[in-house]
C-alpha positions as CSV (number, residue, x, y, z in Angstrom):
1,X,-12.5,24.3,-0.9
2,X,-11.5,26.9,-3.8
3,X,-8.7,25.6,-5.6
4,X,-7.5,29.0,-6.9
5,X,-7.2,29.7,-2.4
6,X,-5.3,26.6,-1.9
7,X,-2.9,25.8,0.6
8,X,-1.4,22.7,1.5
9,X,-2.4,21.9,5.3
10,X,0.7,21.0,7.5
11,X,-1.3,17.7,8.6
12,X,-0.3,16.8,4.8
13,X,2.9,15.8,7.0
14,X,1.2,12.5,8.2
15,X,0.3,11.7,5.1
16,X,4.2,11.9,4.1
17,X,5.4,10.1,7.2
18,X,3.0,6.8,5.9
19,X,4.1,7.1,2.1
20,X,7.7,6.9,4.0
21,X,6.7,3.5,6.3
22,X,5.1,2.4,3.2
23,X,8.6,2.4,1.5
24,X,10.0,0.8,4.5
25,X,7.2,-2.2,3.8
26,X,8.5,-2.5,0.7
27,X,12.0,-2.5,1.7
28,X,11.1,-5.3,4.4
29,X,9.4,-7.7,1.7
30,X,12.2,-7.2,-0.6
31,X,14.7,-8.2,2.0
32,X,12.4,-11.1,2.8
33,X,12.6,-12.3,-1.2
34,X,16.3,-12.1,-0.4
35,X,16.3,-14.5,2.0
36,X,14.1,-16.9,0.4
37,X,16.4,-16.6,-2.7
38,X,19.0,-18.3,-0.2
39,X,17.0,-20.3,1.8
40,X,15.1,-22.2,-1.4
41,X,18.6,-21.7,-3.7
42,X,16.9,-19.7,-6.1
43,X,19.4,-18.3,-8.2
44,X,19.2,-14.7,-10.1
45,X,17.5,-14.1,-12.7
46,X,15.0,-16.4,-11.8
47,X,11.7,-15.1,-10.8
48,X,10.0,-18.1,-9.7
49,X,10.9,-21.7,-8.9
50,X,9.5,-25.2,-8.6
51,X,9.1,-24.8,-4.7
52,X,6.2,-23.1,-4.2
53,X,7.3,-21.4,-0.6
54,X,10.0,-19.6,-2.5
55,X,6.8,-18.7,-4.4
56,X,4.9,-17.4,-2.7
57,X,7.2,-15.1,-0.3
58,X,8.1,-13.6,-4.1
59,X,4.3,-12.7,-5.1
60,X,3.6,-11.1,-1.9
61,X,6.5,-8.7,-2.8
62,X,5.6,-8.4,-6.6
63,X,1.8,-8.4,-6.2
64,X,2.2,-5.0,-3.1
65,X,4.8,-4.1,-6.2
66,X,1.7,-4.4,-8.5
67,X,-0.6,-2.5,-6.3
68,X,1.5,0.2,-5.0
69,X,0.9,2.9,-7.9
70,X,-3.0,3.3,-7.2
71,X,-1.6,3.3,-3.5
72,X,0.6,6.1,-3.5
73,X,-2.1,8.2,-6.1
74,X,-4.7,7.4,-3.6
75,X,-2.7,8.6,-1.2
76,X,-1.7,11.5,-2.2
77,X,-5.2,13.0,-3.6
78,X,-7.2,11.5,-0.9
79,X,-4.1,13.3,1.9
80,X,-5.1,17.0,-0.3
81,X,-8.9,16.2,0.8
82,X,-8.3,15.0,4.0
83,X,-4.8,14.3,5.5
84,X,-5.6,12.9,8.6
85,X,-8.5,10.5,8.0
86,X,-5.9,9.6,4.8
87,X,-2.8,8.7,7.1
88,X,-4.9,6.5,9.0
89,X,-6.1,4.8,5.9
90,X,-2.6,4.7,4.7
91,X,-1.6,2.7,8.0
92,X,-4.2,0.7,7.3
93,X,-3.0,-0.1,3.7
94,X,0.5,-0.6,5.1
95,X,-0.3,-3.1,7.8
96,X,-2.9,-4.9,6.0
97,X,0.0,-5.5,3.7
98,X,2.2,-6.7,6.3
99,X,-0.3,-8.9,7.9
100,X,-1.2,-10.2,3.9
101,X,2.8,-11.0,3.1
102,X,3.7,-13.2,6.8
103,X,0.2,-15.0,5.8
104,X,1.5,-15.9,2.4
105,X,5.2,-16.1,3.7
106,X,3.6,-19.5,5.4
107,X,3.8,-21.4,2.3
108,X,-0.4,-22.0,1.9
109,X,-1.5,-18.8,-0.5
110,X,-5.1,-18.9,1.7
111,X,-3.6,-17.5,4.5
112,X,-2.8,-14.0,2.6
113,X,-6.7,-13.7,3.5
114,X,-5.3,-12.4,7.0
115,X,-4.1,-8.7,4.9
116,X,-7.6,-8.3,3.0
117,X,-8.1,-5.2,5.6
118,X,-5.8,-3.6,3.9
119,X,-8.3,-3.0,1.1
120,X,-10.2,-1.0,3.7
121,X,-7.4,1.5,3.9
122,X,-7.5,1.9,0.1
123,X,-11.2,2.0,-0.3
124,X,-12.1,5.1,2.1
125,X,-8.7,7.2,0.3
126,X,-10.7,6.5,-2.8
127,X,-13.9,7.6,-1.2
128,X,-11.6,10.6,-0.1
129,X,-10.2,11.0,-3.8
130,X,-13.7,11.4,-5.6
131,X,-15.0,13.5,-3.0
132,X,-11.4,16.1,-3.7
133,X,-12.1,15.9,-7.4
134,X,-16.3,16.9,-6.6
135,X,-15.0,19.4,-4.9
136,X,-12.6,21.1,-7.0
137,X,-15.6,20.9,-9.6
138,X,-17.8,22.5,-7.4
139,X,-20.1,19.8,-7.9
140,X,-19.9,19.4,-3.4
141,X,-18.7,21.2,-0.8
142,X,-17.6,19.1,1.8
């Protein structure tokens, strides 16, 4: 790919539409910190209580908070490479996320295990990123 040529492809659309459900996951696990708030009586500011259920519905949120930065780069550069095989990661992010926080929302933190697919998703975008930045190098042409 010649980067002085380029042209964003219009399956750079999927890509968008995940970053979008991606927000909506976020959304979701906010709501759910929401209703823990109520449910355990933990009171704003606080960001943690002594009932560790409350806890751990409020580091799913924070930790996909913590992670979602490298996410949504990985997303983006690996969707400029390859915006189809990237929207399928992203899904995979995404869900991996949702299948981590209801794991965790059960009160026992080993059950978050269940979401550590979602690491797949962010692996091959990051396979995708490297091989975008060899590329606009010239170092490959894939």
């Amino acid at each position: 790919m010649d980067a002085s040529n380029f042209v964003l492809s219009g399956d750079f659309g999927y890509v968008v539409l995940v970053m979008i459900f991606s927000v909506f996951v976020l959304m979701w696990m906010g709501f759910k910190v929401g209703a823990a708030r109520k449910k355990y009586e933990v009171p704003y500011p606080a960001m943690y209580s002594n009932d560790d259920r409350f806890n751990c519905v409020q580091r799913a949120h924070q930790n996909t908070l913590e992670n979602y930065p490298s996410y949504l780069l990985m997303q983006v550069l690996s969707g400029l490479f390859a915006p189809k095989i990237a929207a399928v990661s992203g899904v995979i992010w995404c869900v991996g996320k949702i299948f981590y926080a209801r794991g965790y929302y059960t009160g026992d933190p080993s059950k978050r295990i269940q979401g550590s697919f979602a690491y797949i998703g962010l692996l091959i975008m990051l396979v995708c990123s490297v091989l975008f930045g060899l590329n606009l190098l010239k170092i490959t042409n894939l």
